[in-house]
N, C-alpha and C positions, 0 to 999 in steps of 0.2 A: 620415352615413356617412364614415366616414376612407378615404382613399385614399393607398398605397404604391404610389412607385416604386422598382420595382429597378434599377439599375443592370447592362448585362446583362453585363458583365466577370463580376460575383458569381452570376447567376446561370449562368452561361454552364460558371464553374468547376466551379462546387456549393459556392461557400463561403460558403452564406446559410445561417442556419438559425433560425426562427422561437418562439421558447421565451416561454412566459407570464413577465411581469415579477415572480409571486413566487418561481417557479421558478427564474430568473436571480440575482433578490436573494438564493434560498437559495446558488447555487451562489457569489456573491461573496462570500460567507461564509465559505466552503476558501480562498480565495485568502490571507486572512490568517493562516490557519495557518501556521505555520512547518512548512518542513521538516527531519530531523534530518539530521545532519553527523556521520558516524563518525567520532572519533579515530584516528591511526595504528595506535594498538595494537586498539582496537576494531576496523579492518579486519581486521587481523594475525589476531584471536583470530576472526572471521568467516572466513575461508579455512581455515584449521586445521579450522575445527568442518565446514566444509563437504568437507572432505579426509578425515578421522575419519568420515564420514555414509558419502563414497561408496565407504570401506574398511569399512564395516559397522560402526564401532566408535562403539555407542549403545545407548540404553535404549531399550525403549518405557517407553511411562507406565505398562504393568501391572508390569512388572519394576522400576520405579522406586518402586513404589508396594508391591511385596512386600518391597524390600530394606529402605525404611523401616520395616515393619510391625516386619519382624524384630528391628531395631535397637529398634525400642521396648519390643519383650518381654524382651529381653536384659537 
């Protein structure tokens, strides 16, 4: 039988948490993902699009998908 002890500072907090070691090793696996890093203008052109969204001005994907058809037949 293995026997843990807790330290009761962690468990006192709640900042213990008990996770099987493949489920651990899977989640160490995110950690080397990189995270992406917008450019300047990549932020720039993100507020815009988000500005344009909450003035209404956008496609759905069926209107986006009609406009193309059209262009095709043309």
């Amino acid at each position: 039988m293995t026997l843990i002890t807790i330290p009761k500072e962690l468990a006192q907090k709640g900042d213990l948490a008990l996770v099987p070691r493949k489920e651990y090793e899977e989640f160490l696996k995110f950690k080397k993902i990189r995270e992406f890093t917008p450019t300047i203008a990549e932020r720039k052109a993100l507020a815009k699009a988000r500005r344009d969204f909450q003035k209404g001005n956008f496609l759905t994907l069926e209107q986006l998908d009609r406009f193309l058809a059209r262009r095709r037949t043309s």
